[in-house]
N, C-alpha and C positions, 0 to 999 in steps of 0.2 A: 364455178366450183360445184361437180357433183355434191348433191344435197339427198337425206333421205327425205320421202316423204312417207308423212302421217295424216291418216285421215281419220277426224274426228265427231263422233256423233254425238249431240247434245240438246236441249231446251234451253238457247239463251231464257235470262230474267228477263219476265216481264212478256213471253209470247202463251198465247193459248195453250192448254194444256195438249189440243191431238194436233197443232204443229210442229213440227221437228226441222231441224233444220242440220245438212251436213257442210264442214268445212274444211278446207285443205290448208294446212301450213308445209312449212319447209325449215329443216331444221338440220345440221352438220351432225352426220353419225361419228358416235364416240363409240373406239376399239380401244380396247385395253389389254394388253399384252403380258403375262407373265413369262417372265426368263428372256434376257436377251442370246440364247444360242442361235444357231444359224440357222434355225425356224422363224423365232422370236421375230431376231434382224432384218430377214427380209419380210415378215409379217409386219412389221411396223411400217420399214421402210414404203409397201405397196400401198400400206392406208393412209401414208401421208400422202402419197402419188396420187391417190383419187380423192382425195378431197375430204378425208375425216378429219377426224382429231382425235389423236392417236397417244396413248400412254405405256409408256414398256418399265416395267418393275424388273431389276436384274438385284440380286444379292453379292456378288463378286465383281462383278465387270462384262460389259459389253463384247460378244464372243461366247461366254458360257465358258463350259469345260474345254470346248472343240479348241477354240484358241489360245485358253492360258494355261490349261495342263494335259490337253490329248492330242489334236491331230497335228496344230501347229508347234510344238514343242517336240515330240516324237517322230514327225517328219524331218523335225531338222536338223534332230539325231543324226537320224536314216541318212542326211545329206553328207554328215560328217563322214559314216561308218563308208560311204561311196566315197568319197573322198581319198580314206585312208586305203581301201584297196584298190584304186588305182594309182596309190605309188607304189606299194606294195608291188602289185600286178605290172610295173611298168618293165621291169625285165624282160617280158616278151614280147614286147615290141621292142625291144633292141636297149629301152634306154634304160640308164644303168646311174646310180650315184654312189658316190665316193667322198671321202672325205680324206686329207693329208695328214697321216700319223706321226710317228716318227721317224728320221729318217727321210720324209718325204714318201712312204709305203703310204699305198692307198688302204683307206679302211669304211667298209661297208657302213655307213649311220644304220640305226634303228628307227624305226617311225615310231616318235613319241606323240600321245595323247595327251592335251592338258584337259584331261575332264572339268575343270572349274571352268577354265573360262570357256567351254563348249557349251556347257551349262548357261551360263551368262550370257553368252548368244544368243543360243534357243531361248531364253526366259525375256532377256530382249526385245529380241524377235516380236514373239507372242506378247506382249506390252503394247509394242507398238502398233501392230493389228488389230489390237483390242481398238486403243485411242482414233485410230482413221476409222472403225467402226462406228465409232461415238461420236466422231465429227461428222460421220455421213447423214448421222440420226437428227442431230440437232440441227445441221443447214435444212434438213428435209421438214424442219418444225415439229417434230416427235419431241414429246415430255418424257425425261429419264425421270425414277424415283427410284433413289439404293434402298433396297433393304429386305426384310423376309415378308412376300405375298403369298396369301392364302384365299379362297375363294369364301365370300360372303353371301350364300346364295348363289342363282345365277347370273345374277348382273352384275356383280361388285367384284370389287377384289381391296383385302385389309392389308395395309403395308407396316410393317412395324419397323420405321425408322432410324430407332437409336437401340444400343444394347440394353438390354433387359426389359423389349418390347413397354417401356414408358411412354412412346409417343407413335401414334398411328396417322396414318391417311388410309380415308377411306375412297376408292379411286370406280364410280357407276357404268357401265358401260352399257351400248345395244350389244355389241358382240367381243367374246371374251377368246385370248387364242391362249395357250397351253406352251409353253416350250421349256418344259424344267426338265428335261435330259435323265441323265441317269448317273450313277456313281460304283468303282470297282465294287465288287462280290468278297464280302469277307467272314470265309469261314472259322465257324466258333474254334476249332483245330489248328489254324494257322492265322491269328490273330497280327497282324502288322505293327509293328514299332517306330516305322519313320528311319531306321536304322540299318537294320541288318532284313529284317522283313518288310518288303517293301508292296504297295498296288504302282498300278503305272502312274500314278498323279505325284508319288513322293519320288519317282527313280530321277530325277533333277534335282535333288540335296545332299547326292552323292558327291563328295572332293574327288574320288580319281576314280579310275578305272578298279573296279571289282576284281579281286582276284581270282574267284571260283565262285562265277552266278549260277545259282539252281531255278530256273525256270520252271513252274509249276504249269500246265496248261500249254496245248498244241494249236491251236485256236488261230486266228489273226493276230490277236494283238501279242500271244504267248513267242508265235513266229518271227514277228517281223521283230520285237526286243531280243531275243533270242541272237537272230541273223544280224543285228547292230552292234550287239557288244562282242561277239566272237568277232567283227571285222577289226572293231577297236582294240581287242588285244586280250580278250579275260578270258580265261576256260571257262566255257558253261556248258553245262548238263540239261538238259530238255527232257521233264517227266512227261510224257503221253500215254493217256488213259486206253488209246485208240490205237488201232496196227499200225497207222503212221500219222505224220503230222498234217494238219491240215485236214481233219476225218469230211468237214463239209465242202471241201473244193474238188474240182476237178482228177480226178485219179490220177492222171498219170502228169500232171503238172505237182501236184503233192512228191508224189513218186520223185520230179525232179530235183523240187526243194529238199526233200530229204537226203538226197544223194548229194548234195553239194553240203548241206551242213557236215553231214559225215565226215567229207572229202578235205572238210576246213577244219576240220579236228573238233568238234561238237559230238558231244557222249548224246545218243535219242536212246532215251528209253522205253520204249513203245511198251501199251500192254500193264503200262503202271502206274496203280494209283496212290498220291501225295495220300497217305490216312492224317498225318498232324505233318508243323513242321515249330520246332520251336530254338530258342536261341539258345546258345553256348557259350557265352562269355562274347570271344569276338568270331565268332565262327556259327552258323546254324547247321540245325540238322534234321533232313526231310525224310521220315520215317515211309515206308509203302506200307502197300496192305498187306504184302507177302512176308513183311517181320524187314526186309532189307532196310540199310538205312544211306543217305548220301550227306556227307558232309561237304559244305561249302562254307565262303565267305560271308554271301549273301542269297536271297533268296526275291526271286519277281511273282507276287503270286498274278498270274493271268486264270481265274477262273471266269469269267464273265463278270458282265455288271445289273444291275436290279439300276428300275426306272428311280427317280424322285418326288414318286404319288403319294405318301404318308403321309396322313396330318395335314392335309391343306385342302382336304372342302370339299373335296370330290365326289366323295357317297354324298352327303347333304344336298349336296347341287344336285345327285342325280347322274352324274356321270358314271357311264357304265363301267368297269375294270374285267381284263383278263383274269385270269388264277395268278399268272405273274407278276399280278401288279400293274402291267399297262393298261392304257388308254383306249378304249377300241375306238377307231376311228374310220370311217369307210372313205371312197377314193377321192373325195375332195376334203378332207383331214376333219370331217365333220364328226363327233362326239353323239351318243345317244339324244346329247342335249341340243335342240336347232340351234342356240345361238351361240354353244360356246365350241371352237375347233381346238385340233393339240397337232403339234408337229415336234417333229424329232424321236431322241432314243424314247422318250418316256411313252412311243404307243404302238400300236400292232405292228406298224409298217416296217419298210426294210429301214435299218439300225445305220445310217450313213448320211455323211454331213451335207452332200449335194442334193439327200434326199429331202434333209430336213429343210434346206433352204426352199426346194420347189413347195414341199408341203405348208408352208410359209407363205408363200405367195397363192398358190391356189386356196387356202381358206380366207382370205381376205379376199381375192377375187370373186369367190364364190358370194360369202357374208354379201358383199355389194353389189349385186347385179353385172357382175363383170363377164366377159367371156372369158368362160374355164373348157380348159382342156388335158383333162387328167390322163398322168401318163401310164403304161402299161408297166406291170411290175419287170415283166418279159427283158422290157426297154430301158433296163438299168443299167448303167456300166459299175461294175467295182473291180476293187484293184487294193494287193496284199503288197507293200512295199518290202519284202525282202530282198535277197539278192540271188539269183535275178529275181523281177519282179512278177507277180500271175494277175493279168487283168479278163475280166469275162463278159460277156452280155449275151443275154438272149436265152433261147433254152439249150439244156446241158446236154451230153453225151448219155448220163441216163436217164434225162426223159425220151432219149432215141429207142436206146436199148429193152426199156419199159414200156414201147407201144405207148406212151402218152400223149407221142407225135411221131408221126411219117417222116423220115428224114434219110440224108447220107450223111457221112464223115469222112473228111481228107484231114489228114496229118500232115506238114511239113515240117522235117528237122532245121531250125535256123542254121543249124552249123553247112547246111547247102547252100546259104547267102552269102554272094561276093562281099556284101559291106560287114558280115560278121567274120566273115575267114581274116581280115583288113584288121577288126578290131581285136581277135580272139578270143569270139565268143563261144565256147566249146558249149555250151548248155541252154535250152532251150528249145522252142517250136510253134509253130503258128497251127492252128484247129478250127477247120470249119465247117459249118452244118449247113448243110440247105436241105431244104423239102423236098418230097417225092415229087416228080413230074415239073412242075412251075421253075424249080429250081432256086427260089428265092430262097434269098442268108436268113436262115431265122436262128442264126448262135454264134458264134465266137470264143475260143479263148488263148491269148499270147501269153506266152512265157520269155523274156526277153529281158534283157535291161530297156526302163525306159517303158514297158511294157504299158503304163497308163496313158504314155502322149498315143502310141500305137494303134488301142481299141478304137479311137475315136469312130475311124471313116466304119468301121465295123456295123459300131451305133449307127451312125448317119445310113446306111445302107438296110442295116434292120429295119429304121421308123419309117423309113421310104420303102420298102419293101423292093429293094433291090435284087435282079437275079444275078447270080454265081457272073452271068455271062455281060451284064452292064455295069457289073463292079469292076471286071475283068478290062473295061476298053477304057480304066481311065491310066493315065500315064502317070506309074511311078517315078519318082530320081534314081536314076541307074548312077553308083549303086545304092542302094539305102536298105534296112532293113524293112521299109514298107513294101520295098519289094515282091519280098514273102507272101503278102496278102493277095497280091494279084496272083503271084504263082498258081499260090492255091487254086484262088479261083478259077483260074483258065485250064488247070487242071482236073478240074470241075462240069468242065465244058458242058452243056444238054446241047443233044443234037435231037433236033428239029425235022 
């Protein structure tokens, strides 16, 4: 079992004063973990793996927010709201339902939502991911401790175990990792109720479908609730601050998204800003800055979220902080402080659960002498679960445009793929970048359903640094929409 070693210099009792003598023991490094998110998680899980002894302090549950009220709960929304438009959508591939009225007259059903028990699913769901998380922890010999941790110093961390912080554990560590996430954004103006004003953590204590949701923020998470409850059946309104939705993605995959909400009967109101929103009895009402107002049912505020760095030890310890509140951390998740790392939403880094889990794992590899290999920010995949979906990697369209890099762009419209004409895919396109000269993929971005299994070979081709023309000789399933990739590619051709 990997062991740290400490070496210690001394005058045992009892030897002459200008003898010295040095000794080596061996002794099990202890990591201590705050927040079990999908930092925390695989922070824990890696230092069982090498051989520490390992303690994770969570306050809600194993998962963090990721699992029990944001991505696993809101994805499987997303899964439902895909669901319901493809029976919806089933018309155009020919198939059609009916149901026997009177008479024996056919009569079209309605696709009904039972929001409760979709609710109940998703909340499920995320339960249960939580618990396989917590069973991974404890086979792997990790000590859970519930309750609210704060740092004691650098080495410590105080757990306050029971309500009304009456009873503490104090838990000593060589190296301390960070994973307490972040929480929605709530402005003093649009103060949330749990009711009719909602952040994305309470919209699963909804009984049914909303009848007129007002969407405050164009964002990711503003989008992707937005494009799930229009599929489920509510009218909503989308305030945007910005000329379209999606101000930080890809222009013309925005461009697409927006055309399809439109298209689904979704009000965007680009260009404007939520000033207050407050309630009406059973109805709110979301004031602009221009004096307009929009009445709905209910209201989603997506302004962004603020880290959860307050109050728990941070400046004392010495830990540096943003202006925003976060964590700085440099590319092996390491803190101003050597011994203590932070992963996830709560620090500089890119804001994303697959990010949090590798920066999880590279600070405990690093803390321990391990081989670390930090990845390129460049070399991120993300991916906006609307409908369809925009998934990206690598550098964009305007660091082309911007000289920030030498590059080309090819465009392919999906709707030129045999396997989309098949499914009826009218919207979407595949986007790729390669270098001047070499020809190597340094971008990506698909606009697709499914669009996140998609990026993948993208990535893989990115961190291998693959040209347009070795990407190009591998053999797609004809037909498939992966198709598309090679087209591009070979369309891409460098001649030699």
């Amino acid at each position: 079992m990997p062991r740290r070693r400490v070496l210690v210099c001394g005058r045992p009792a009892g030897m002459r004063q200008n003898v010295s003598m040095a000794y080596e023991f061996e002794r099990t490094q202890r990591i201590a973990v705050l927040g079990g998110g999908p930092g925390g998680y695989e922070a824990a899980l890696a230092g069982a793996q090498l051989g520490a002894e390992v303690t994770l302090v969570e306050r809600a549950g194993v998962g963090g927010s990721a699992v029990l009220t944001d991505v696993v709960p809101s994805k499987s929304l997303i899964a439902t709201a895909e669901a319901s438009n493809a029976v919806k959508e089933a018309a155009d591939l020919g198939v059609q339902f009916y149901a026997r009225g009177a008479g024996d007259k056919a009569v079209k059903p309605d696709v009904a939502i039972n929001l409760a028990a979709v609710n109940k699913r998703l909340l499920g769901l995320a339960a249960q991911q939580s618990e396989d998380m917590r069973s991974n922890l404890i086979d792997a010999g990790v000590r859970l401790v519930q309750g609210e941790g704060r740092l004691d110093g650098s080495n410590a961390i105080i757990v306050s175990t029971a309500k009304g912080g009456t009873d503490f554990d104090r838990i000593e560590a060589d190296t301390l990792v960070l994973s307490v996430g972040a929480t929605p954004r709530v402005l003093p103006t649009a103060v949330p109720d749990g009711e009719r004003i909602l952040t994305w953590k309470q919209v699963y204590d909804l009984p049914e479908i909303p009848e007129h949701l007002i969407v405050v923020g164009s964002g990711v998470t503003g989008a992707e609730f937005a494009s799930a409850y229009r599929a489920l059946g509510a009218k909503v309104t989308l305030i945007s601050s910005r000329d379209q939705v999606l101000p930080g993605e890809d222009a013309d995959a925005a461009s697409v998204i927006e055309k399809v909400f439109k298209r689904n009967g979704m009000k965007v109101m680009s260009k404007s800003r939520a000033a207050s929103v407050v309630r009406d009895g059973d109805s709110v009402v979301a004031t602009l800055s221009d004096g307009r107002e929009v009445r709905g049912s209910h209201c989603l505020m997506a302004v962004g979220s603020v880290p959860n760095t307050r109050d728990i030890g941070l400046e004392e310890a010495g830990v540096q902080l943003s202006d925003s509140g976060h964590i700085r951390v440099n590319r092996v998740a390491r803190t101003s402080m050597p011994n203590i790392y932070a992963a996830g939403d709560c620090t500089t880094y890119v804001p994303l659960a697959s990010v949090a889990s590798m920066q999880g794992r590279t600070a405990v590899f690093h803390a321990m002498g391990d081989i670390v290999n930090p990845p390129e920010e460049r070399n991120i995949t993300s991916n906006i679960f609307t409908q369809p979906e925009i998934a990206t990697v690598g550098w964009t369209q305007k660091d082309i445009e911007e000289g920030v890099v030498p590059g080309v762009i090819y465009k392919l419209p999906l709707a030129s793929n045999p396997r989309a004409k098949m499914m009826e895919i009218r919207d979407g396109f595949v986007k790729l970048f390669a270098s001047n000269g070499s020809g190597a993929i340094i971008g990506g971005v698909i606009v697709a359903p499914k669009a996140s299994e998609l990026i993948f070979p993208l990535a893989l081709a990115i961190e291998h640094r693959l040209t347009v023309d070795q990407f190009a000789e591998a053999f797609p399933v004809y037909p498939s929409l992966t198709g598309s990739l090679t087209d591009a590619a070979r369309a891409m051709h460098i001649v030699r």
